[in-house]
C-alpha positions as CSV (number, residue, x, y, z in Angstrom):
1,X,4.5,1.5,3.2
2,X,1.1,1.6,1.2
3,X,-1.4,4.2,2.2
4,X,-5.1,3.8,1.0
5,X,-7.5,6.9,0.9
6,X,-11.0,5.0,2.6
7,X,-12.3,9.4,3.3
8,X,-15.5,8.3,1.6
9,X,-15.5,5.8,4.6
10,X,-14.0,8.0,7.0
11,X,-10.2,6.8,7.5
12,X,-7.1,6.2,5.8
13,X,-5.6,3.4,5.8
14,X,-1.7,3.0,6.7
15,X,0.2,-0.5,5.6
16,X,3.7,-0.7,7.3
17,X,5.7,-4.1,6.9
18,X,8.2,-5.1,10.2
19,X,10.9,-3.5,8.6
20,X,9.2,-0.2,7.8
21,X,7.8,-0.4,11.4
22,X,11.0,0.9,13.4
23,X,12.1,4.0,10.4
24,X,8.1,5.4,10.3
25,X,7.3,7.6,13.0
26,X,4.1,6.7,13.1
27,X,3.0,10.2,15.1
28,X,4.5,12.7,12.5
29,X,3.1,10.6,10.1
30,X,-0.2,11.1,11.5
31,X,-0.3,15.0,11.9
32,X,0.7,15.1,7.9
33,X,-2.1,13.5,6.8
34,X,-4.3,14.6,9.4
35,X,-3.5,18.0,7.9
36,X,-4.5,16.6,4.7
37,X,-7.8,15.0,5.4
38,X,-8.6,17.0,8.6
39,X,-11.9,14.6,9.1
40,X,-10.1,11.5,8.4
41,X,-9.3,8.8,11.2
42,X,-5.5,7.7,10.6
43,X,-5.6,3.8,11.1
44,X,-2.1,1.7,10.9
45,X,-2.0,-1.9,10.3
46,X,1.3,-3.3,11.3
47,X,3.0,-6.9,10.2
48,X,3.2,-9.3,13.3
49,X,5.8,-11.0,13.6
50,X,3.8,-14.5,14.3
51,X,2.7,-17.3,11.6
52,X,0.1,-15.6,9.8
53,X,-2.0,-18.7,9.1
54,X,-2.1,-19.7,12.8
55,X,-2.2,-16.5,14.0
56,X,-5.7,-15.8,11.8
57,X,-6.7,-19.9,13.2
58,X,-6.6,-18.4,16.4
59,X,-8.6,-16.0,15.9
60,X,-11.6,-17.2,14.1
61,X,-11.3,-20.1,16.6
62,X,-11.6,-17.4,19.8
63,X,-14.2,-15.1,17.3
64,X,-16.1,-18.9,17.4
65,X,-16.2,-19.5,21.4
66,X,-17.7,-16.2,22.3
């Protein structure tokens, strides 16, 4: 887990890896640094479980077409 203080940009960031994923609880996680940085949006970025190169392929592809 890596967490990255972005307060001067309003959030902090949370990193979890697939096998961090299922021992975080992501909610009482939340409400500690919530009490921390009270004016802070908590924002999680998960690992997928997909190929990363196609998965980001896909997406610029789809970003692209619309």
């Amino acid at each position: 887990m890596e967490i990255y203080n972005k307060q001067n940009k309003g959030y902090i960031e949370v990193w979890l890896t697939n096998s961090e994923q299922p021992t975080v609880d992501r909610n009482e996680l939340t409400e500690i640094l919530r009490q921390k940085f009270p004016k802070c949006k908590i924002v999680f970025f998960l690992s997928g479980s997909g190929n990363l190169f196609q998965c980001a392929e896909n997406l610029l592809i789809k970003n692209m077409n619309t």
